[in-house]
C-alpha positions as CSV (number, residue, x, y, z in Angstrom):
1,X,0.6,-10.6,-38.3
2,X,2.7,-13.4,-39.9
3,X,5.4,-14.9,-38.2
4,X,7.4,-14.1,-41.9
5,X,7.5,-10.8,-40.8
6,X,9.5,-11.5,-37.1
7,X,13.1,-9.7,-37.1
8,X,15.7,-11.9,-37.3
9,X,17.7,-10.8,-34.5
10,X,16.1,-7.9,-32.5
11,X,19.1,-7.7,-30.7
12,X,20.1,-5.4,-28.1
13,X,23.0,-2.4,-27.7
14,X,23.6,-4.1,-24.6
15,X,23.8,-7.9,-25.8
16,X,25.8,-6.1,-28.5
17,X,27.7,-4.1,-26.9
18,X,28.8,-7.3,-24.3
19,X,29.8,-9.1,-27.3
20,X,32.5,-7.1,-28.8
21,X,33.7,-6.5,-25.3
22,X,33.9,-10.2,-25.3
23,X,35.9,-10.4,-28.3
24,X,38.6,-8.3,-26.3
25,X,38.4,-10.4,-23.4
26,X,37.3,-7.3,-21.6
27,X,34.1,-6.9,-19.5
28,X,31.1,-4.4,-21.5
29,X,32.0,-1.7,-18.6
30,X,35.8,-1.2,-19.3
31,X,35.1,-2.0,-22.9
32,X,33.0,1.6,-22.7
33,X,35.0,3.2,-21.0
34,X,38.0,2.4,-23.6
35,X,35.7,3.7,-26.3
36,X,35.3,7.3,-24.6
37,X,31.4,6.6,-22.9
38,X,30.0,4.2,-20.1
39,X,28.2,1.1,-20.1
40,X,25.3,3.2,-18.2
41,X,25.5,5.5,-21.3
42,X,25.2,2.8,-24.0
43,X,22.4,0.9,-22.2
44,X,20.6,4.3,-22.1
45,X,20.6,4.3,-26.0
46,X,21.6,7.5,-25.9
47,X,23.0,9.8,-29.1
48,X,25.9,10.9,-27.8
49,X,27.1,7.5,-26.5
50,X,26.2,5.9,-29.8
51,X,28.8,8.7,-31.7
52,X,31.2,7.9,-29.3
53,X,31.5,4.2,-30.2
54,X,31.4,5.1,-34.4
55,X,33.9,7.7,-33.9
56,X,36.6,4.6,-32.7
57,X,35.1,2.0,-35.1
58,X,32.5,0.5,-33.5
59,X,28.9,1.7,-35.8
60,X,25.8,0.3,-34.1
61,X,23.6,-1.1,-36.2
62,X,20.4,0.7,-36.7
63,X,18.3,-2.5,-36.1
64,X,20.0,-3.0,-32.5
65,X,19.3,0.8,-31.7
66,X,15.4,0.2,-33.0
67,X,15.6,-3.3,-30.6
68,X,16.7,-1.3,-27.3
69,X,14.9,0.6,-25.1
70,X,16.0,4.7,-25.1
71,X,15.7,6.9,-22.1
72,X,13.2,9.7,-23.3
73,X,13.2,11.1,-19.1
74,X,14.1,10.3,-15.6
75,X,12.9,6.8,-15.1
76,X,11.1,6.6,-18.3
77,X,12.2,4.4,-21.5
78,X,11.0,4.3,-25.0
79,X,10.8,1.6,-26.5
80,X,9.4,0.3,-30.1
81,X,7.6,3.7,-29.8
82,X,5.9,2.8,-26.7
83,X,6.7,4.2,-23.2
84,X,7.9,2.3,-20.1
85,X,8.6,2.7,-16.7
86,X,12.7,1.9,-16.6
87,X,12.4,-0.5,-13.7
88,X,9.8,-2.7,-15.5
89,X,12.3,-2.8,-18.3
90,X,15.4,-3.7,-15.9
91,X,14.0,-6.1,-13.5
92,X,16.7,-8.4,-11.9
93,X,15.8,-11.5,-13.6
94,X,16.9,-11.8,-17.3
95,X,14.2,-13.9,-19.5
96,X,14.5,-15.3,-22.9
97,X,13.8,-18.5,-25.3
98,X,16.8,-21.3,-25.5
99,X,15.4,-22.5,-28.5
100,X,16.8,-18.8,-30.6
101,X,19.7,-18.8,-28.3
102,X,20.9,-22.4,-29.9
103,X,19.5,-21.2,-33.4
104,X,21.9,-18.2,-32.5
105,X,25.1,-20.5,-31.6
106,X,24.5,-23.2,-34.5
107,X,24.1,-20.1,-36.9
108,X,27.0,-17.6,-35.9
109,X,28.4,-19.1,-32.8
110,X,27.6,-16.2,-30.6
111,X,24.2,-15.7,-29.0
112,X,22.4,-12.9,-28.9
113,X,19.6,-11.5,-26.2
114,X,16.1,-10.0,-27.7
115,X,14.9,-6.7,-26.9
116,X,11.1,-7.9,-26.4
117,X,12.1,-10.1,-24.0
118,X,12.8,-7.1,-21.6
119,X,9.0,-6.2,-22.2
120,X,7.0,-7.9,-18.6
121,X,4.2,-8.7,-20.5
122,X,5.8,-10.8,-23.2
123,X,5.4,-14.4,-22.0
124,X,6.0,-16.7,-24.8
125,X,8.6,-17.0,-27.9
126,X,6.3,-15.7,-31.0
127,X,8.5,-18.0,-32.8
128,X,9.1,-21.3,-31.0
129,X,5.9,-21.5,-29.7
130,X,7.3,-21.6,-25.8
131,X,7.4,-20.1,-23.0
132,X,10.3,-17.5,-21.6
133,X,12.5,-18.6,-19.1
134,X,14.3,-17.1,-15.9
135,X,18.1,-17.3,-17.4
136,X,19.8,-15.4,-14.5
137,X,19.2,-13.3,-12.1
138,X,21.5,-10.2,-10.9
139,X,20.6,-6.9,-8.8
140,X,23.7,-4.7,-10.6
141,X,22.5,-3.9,-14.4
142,X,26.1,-3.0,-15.2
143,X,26.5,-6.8,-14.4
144,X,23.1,-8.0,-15.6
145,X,23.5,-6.9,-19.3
146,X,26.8,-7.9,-19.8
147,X,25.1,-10.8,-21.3
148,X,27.8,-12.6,-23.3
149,X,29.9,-14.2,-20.0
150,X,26.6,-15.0,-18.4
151,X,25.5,-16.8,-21.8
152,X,28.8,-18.7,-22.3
153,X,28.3,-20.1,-18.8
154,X,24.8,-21.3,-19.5
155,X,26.1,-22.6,-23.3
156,X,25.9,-26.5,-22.2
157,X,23.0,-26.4,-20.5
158,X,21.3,-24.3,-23.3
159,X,22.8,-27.0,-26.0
160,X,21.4,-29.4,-24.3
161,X,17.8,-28.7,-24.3
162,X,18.4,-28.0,-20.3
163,X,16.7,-24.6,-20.2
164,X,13.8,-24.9,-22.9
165,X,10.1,-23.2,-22.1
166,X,7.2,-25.3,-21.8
167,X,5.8,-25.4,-25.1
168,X,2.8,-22.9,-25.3
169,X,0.4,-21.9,-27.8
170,X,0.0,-18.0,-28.8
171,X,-2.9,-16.8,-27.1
172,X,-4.9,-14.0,-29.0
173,X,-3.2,-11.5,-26.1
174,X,0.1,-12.3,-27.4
175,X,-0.7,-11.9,-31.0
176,X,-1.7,-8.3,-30.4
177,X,0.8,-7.4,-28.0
178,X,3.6,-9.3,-30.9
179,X,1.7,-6.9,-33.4
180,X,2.1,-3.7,-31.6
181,X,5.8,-4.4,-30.6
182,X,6.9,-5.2,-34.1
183,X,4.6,-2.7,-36.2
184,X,2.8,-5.5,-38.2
185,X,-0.9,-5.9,-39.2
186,X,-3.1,-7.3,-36.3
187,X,-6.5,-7.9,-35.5
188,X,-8.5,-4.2,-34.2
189,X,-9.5,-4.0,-30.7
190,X,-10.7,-0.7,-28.7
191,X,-7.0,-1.1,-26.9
192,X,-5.0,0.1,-30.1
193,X,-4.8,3.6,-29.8
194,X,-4.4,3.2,-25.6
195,X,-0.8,3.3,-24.6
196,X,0.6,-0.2,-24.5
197,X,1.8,-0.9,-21.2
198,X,-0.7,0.6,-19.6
199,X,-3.1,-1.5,-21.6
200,X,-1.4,-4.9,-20.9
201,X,-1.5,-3.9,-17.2
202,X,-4.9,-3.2,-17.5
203,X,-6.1,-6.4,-19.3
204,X,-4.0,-8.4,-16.4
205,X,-5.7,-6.8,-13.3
206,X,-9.4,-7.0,-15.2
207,X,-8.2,-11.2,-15.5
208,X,-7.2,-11.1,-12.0
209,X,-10.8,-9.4,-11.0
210,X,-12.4,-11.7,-13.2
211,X,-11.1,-15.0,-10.9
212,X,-14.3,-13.8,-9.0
213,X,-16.7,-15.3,-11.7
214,X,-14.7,-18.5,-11.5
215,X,-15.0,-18.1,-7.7
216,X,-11.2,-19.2,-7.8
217,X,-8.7,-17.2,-5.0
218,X,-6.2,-14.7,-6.1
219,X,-3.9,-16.6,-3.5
220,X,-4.0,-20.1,-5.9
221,X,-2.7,-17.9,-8.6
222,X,1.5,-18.5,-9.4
223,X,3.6,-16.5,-11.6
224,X,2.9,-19.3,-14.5
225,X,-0.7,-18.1,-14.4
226,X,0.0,-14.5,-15.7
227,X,-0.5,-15.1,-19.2
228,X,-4.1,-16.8,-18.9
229,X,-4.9,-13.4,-16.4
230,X,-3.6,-10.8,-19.3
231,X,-5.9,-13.2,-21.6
232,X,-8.8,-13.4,-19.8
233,X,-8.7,-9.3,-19.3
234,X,-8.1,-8.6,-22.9
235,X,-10.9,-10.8,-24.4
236,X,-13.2,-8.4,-22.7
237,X,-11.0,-5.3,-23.1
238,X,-10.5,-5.6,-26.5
239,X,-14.3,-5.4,-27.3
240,X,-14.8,-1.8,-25.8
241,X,-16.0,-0.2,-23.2
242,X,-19.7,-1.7,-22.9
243,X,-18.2,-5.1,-22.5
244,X,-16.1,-3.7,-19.7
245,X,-18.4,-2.0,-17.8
246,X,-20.5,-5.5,-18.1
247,X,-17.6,-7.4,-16.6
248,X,-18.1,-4.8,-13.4
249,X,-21.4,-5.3,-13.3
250,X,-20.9,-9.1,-13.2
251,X,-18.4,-8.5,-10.1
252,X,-21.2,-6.5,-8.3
253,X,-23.7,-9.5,-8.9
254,X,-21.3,-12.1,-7.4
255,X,-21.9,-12.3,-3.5
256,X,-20.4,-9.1,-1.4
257,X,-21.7,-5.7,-0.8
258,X,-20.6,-2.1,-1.5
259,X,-20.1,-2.0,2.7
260,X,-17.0,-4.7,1.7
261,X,-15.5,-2.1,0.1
262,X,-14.3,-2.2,-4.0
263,X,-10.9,-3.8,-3.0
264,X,-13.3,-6.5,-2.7
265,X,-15.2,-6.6,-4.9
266,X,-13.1,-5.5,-7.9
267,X,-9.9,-7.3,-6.4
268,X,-6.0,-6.0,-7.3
269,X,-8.1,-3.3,-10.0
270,X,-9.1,-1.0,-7.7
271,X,-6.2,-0.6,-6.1
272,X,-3.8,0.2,-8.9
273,X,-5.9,2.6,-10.0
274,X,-7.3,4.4,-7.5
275,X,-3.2,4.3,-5.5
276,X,-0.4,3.1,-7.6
277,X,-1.4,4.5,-10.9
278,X,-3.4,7.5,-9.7
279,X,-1.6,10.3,-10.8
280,X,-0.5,8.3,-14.5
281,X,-1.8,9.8,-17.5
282,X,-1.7,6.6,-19.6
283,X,-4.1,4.8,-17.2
284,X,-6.9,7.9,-17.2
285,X,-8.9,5.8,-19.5
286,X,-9.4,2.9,-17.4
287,X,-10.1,5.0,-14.0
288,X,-12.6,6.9,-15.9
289,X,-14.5,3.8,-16.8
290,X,-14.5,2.5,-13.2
291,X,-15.7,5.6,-11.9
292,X,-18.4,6.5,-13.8
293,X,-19.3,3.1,-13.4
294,X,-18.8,3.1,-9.6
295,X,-20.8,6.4,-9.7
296,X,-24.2,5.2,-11.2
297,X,-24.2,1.7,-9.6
298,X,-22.6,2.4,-5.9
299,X,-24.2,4.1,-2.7
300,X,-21.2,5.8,-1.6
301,X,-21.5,8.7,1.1
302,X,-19.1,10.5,3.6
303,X,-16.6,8.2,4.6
304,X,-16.4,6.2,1.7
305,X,-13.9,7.0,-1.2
306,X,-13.9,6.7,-5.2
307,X,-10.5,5.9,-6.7
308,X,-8.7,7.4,-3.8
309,X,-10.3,10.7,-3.4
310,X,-12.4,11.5,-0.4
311,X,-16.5,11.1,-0.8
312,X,-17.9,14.5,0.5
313,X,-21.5,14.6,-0.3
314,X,-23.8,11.3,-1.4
315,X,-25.5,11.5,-4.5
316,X,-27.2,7.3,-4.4
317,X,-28.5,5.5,-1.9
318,X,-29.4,2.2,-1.6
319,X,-32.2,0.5,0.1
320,X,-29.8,-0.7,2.5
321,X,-27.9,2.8,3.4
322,X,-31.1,4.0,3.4
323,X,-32.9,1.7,6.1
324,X,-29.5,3.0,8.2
325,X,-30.5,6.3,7.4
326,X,-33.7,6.5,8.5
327,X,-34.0,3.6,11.0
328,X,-36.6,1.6,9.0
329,X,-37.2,-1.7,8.3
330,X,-35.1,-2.8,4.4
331,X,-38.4,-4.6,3.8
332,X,-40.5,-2.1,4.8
333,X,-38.7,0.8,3.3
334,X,-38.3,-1.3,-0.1
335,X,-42.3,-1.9,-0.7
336,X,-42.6,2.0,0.3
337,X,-40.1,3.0,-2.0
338,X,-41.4,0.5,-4.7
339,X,-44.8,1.8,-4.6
340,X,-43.9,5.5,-5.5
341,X,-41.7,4.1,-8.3
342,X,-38.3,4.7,-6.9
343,X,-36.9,1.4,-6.6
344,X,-37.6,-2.2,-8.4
345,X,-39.5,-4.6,-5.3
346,X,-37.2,-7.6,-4.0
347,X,-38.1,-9.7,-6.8
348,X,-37.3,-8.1,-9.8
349,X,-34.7,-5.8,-8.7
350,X,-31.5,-5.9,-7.1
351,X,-30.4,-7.0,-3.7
352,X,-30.7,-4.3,-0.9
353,X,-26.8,-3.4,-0.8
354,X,-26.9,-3.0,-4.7
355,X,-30.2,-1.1,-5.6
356,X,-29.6,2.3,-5.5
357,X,-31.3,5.2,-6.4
358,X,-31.1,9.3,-6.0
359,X,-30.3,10.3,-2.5
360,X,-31.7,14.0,-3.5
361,X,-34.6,12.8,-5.2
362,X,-35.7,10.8,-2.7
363,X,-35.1,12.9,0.1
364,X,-38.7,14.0,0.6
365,X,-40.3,11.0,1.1
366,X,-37.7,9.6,3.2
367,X,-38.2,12.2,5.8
368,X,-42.1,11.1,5.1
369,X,-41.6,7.7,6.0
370,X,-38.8,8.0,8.8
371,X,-40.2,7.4,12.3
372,X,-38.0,8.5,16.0
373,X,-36.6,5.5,17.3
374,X,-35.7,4.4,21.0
375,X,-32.3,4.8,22.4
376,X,-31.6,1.2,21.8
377,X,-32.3,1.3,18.2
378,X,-30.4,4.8,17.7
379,X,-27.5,3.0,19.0
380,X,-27.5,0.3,16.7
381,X,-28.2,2.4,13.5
382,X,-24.5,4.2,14.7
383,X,-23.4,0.5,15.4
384,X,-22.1,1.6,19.3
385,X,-22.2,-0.2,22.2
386,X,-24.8,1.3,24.8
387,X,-22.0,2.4,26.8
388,X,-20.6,4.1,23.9
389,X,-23.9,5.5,22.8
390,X,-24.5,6.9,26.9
391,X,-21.3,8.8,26.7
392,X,-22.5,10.5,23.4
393,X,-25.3,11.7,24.9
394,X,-23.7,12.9,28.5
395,X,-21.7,15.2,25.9
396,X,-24.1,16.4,24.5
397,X,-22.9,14.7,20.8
398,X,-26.3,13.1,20.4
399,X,-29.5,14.5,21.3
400,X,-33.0,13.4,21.7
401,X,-35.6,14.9,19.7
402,X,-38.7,14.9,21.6
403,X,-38.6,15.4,25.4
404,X,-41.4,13.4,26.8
405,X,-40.5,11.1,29.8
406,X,-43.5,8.7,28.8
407,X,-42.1,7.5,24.8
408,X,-39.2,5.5,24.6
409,X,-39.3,6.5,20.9
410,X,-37.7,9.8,21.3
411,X,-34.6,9.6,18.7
412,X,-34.3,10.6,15.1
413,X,-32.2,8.1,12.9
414,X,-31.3,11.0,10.4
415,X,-29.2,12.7,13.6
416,X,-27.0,9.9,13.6
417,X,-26.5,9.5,10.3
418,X,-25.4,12.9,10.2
419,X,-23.1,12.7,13.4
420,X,-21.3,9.6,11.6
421,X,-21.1,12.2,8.1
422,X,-18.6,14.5,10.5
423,X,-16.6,11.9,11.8
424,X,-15.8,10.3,9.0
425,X,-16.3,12.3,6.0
426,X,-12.4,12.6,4.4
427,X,-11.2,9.4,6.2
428,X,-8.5,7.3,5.6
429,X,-9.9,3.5,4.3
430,X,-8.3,1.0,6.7
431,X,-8.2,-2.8,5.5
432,X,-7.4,-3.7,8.9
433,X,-6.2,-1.8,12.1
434,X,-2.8,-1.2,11.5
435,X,-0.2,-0.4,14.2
436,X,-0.9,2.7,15.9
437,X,-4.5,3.1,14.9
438,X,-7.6,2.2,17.2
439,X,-11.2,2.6,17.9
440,X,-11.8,6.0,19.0
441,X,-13.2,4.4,22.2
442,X,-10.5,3.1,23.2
443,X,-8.4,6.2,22.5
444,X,-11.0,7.9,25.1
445,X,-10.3,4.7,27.8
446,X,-6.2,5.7,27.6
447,X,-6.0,9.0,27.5
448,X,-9.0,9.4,30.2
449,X,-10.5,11.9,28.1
450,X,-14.9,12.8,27.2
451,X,-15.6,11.8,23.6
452,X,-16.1,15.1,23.0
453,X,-12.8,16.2,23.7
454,X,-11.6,14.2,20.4
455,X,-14.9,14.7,18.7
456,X,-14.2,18.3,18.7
457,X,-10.9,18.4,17.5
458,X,-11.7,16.0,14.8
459,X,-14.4,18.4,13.6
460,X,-12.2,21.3,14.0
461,X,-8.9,19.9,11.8
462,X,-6.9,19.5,15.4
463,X,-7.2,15.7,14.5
464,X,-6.6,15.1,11.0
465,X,-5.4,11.1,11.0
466,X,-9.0,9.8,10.9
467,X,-9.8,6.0,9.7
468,X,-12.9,3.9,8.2
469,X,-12.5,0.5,8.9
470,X,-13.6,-0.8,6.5
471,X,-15.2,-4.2,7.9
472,X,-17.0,-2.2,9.9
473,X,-19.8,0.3,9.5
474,X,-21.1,3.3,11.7
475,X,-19.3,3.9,14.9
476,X,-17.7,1.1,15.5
477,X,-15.5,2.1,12.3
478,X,-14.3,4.8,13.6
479,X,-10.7,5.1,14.2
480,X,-7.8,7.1,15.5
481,X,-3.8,7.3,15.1
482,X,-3.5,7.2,18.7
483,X,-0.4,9.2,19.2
484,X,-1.7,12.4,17.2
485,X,-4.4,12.4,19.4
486,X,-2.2,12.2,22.3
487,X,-0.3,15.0,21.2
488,X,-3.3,17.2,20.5
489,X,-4.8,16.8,23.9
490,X,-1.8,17.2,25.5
491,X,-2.1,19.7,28.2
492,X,1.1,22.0,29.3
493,X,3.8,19.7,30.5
494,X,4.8,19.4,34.1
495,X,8.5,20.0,35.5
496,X,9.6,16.5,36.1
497,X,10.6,13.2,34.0
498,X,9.0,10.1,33.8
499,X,10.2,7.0,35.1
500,X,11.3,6.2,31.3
501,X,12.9,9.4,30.7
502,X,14.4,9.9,34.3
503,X,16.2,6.3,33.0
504,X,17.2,7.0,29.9
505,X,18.8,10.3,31.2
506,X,21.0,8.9,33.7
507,X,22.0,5.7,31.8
508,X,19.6,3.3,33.8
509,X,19.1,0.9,30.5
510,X,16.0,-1.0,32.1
511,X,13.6,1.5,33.6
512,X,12.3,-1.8,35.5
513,X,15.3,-1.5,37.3
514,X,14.8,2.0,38.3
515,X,11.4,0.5,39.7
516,X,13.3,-1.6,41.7
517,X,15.0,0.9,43.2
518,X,11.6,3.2,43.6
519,X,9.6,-0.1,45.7
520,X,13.0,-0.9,47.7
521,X,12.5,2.8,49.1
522,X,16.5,3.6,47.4
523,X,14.8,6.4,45.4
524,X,12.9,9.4,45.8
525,X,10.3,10.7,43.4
526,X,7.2,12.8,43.6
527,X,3.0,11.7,43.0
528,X,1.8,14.0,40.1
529,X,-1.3,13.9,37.9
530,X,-0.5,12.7,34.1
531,X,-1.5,15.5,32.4
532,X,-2.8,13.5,29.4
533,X,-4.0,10.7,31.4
534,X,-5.2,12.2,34.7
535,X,-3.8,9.3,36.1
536,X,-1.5,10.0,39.5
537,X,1.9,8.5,38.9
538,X,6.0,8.8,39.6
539,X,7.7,11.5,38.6
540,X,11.0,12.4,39.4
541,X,11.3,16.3,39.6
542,X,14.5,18.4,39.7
543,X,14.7,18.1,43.6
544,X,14.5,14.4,43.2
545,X,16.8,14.4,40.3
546,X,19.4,16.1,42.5
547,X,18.6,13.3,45.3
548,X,19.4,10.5,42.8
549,X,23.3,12.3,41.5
550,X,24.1,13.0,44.9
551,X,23.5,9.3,46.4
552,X,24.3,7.2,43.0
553,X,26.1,7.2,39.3
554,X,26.1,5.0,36.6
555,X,28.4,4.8,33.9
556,X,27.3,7.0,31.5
557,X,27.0,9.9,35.1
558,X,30.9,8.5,35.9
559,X,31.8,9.8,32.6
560,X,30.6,13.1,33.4
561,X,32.0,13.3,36.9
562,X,35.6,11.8,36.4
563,X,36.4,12.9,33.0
564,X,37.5,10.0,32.1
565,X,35.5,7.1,29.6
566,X,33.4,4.9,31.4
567,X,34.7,1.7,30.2
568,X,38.5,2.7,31.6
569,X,36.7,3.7,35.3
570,X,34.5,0.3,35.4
571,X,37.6,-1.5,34.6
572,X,38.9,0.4,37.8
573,X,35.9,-0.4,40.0
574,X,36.4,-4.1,39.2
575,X,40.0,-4.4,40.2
576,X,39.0,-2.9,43.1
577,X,36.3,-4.9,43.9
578,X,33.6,-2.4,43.9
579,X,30.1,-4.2,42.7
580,X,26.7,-2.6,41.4
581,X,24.5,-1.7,43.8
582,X,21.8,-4.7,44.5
583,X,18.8,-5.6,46.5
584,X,16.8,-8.8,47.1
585,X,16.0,-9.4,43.1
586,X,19.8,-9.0,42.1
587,X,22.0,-5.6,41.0
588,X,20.1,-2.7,39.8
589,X,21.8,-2.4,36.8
590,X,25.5,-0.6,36.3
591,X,24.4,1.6,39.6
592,X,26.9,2.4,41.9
593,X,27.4,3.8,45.6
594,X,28.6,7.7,44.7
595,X,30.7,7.6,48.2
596,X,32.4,4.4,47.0
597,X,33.1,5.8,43.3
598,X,34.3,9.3,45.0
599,X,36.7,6.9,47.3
600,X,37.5,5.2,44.6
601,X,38.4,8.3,42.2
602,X,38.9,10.7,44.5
């Protein structure tokens, strides 16, 4: 690519379009609509609005149309013969170089917005050497492309060197990405025959992944830093798929652990393309890399996931996963599984966590070398508390495996493995306990439920919100959406309301207030069991309900009884000099005697 070759203009239909408005001292929308289309129309590129504008004088020229992104489908744009999403192409922010825009003015007088500027990855003027600048920013597009009143206002400050980019040499990235844009020659890279904005994505989350080799933070990075991120990315990118797949196996060396989870270690990457790009056809490439990769160099079993989808059955393990497995010793296990050949020893091979081998290979002589454990061991392999562990086995969840009162080493390892397998195989991967979700413990402690209770309807589909923290391992990872399993184990409702309920019913806003009323002995309610809970609490039941109408009223009850709106009767109580009821900690809210409101209203 020469910088001979460059358009001269690459102009727009909207910065085109927003100049002969201009000319009529019209804005681009009325302009359109006075030549039979829409501004919406025009900036779509589309045939028939194009026809419209010849057909009363106004012939686009083919070089604008070639410079303008055309919708080819509901939120998809072609541009340059390369597909976008719309919204990346219509972000709110409008970029471009001052230097062309005062080249533009000294030349013609009227300046003239570029079509590669609306391209996100395009950092830098090919021309000028420096980088793109914010120009202004505006959330309508019908307002945002009318470029040429936004452009006069910003003529003095673009004169006057005010708004030109820090100068910046091309980097090799931009080169290639100029090259594909304009149809020039360019160096050959593996990327040339993936689809282009799929590819510059890609090249800036592998540079983002790659901070991890420099040990630097994805938090120190600014917006500035993009184009060293989509450079760093495409020098290995651009060599093939070997040098890729090296780059991941550099990320696995640097310190962390497959138990961290690949959000970790293959940070902002992994989780484009296993969740926002998931379904995209254009980034199949680069989710096929990472998970053939991911599936010859990771230990992943039930409860873990690969791009997204659910892992179901394991087909590695690692020394590590094993040791969990099978309650030995890592050190012990390794030299065991060295010595028949399945695993490189400590010092030539990889660290525990990473060196992995074939779970189904291996399966014989793990069951060889795995020993019963005590109780105390079995509930650390699951990682639960002994409490936890106790009410396990009072359900019956966990069993022993010899019955001898005189060995403490009565537990196989394998049985909790497998007990973990049907908690949390298909699981939701949780960063951190978001609101709702908790540890299934817990859930057991509010709703006063057995472990197996959930256990069961986890196992049976009852309970299908079911999360891995992924901090954590075994156990202790387990979570729950708490309110599913409430409604799942919720038995057959009893006849009465709550205190909360009862409240909100009659128009008591507070329910504390209610509770006054309740411990001041105002109020009558009935002891009943929680049916979720077990727990004996107040209810108020029809009888009580009746108890409560006939003795009190509140505004929203007033309503009912007079017929007439509450604010109008309140007013009336007040001239009359009828108060809320109160006790010793003030009213009880908008409640009121019922024999002063009948006096009162007849």
């Amino acid at each position: 690519m020469t910088l001979s070759n460059l358009s001269p203009t690459r102009e727009t239909i909207a910065s085109w379009i927003s100049r002969r408005a201009n000319q009529f001292w019209v804005d681009a929308a009325t302009f359109c609509v006075d030549k039979g289309t829409s501004l919406t129309a025009v900036l779509q590129n589309t045939d028939q609005a194009i026809s419209a504008l010849e057909e009363l004088g106004d012939p686009v020229p083919e070089e604008v149309r070639q410079w303008s992104p055309q919708q080819i489908g509901s939120g998809t744009r072609s541009f340059r013969g390369h597909t976008f999403p719309t919204k990346s192409l219509q972000t709110p922010v409008m970029r471009g170089c001052a230097h062309c825009l005062r080249e533009d003015f000294e030349t013609t007088g009227a300046m003239k917005m570029r079509g590669h500027w609306l391209v996100p990855h395009v950092t830098v003027c090919v021309v000028h050497q420096t980088a793109l600048v914010p120009l202004w920013r505006e959330a309508s597009p019908l307002k945002r492309f009318d470029s040429a009143p936004r452009l006069a206002d910003l003529t003095p400050e673009i004169l006057a060197g005010e708004l030109d980019g820090a100068p910046r040499k091309l980097l090799p990235f931009d080169r290639w990405l100029e090259g594909r844009l304009a149809h020039t020659e360019f160096a050959e890279t593996w990327l040339d025959d993936l689809p282009l904005h799929a590819a510059c994505n890609f090249c800036y989350l592998l540079g983002s992944a790659q901070l991890r080799l420099e040990d630097i933070p994805q938090s120190r990075m600014t917006p500035e830093d993009r184009p060293i991120l989509y450079e760093m990315g495409f020098q290995v990118a651009r060599h093939g798929k070997d040098d890729i797949l090296a780059t991941f196996d550099a990320l696995q060396r640097k310190p962390g652990a497959p138990h961290d989870g690949p959000k970790a270690i293959f940070p902002k990457l992994y989780d484009r393309l296993a969740y926002d790009y998931r379904d995209h056809p254009d980034y199949a490439p680069f989710r096929d890399l990472l998970r053939a990769h991911m599936l010859s160099t990771w230990p992943l079993g039930p409860g873990d996931e690969l791009l997204g989808e659910p892992v179901k059955v394991r087909r590695l393990h690692s020394v590590r996963t094993a040791a969990q497995a099978t309650g030995i010793d890592q050190r012990r296990l390794r030299k065991a599984l060295a010595a028949a050949g399945i695993v490189r020893d400590a010092e030539h091979g990889l660290p525990a966590a990473w060196e992995v081998f074939d779970a189904a290979a291996a399966r014989p002589i793990l069951e060889n070398l795995t020993e019963l454990i005590t109780a105390k061991d079995m509930a650390a392999a699951i990682n639960a508390t002994r409490s936890q562990f106790n009410l396990l086995v009072e359900d019956g969840l966990l069993v022993p495996d010899l019955d001898a009162s005189d060995v403490k080493a009565v537990w196989q390892p394998a049985q909790g493995q497998r007990f973990l397998d049907s908690l949390l195989t298909g699981a939701q991967q949780l960063r951190q306990a978001q609101h709702g979700w908790e540890h299934i413990s817990k859930t057991v402690q509010r709703l006063q439920v057995r472990p197996a209770e959930i256990i069961e309807a986890i196992r049976d589909g009852r309970i299908k919100q079911v999360g891995n923290r992924m901090e954590w391992e075994g156990y202790a990872a387990v979570h729950l959406y708490h309110d599913e399993v409430a409604a799942v184990l919720r038995k057959v409702p009893i006849n009465a309301k709550s205190i909360e309920v009862f409240a909100k019913s009659v128009g008591i806003g507070q329910p504390s207030k209610l509770m006054h009323m309740i411990e001041d002995g105002l109020v009558q309610t009935t002891t009943l069991k929680n049916p979720v809970t077990k727990a004996a609490q107040a209810y108020f039941t029809p009888d009580d309900e009746n108890y409560f109408r006939a003795r009190y009223v509140t505004p929203k009850l007033m309503a009912k009884v007079y017929g007439a709106t509450w604010q109008s009767l309140v007013r009336q109580l007040r001239g009359a000099g009828v108060e809320p009821l109160g006790g010793r900690g003030g009213p009880y809210g908008q409640v009121y005697l019922r024999e002063e409101t009948d006096r009162i209203f007849g």
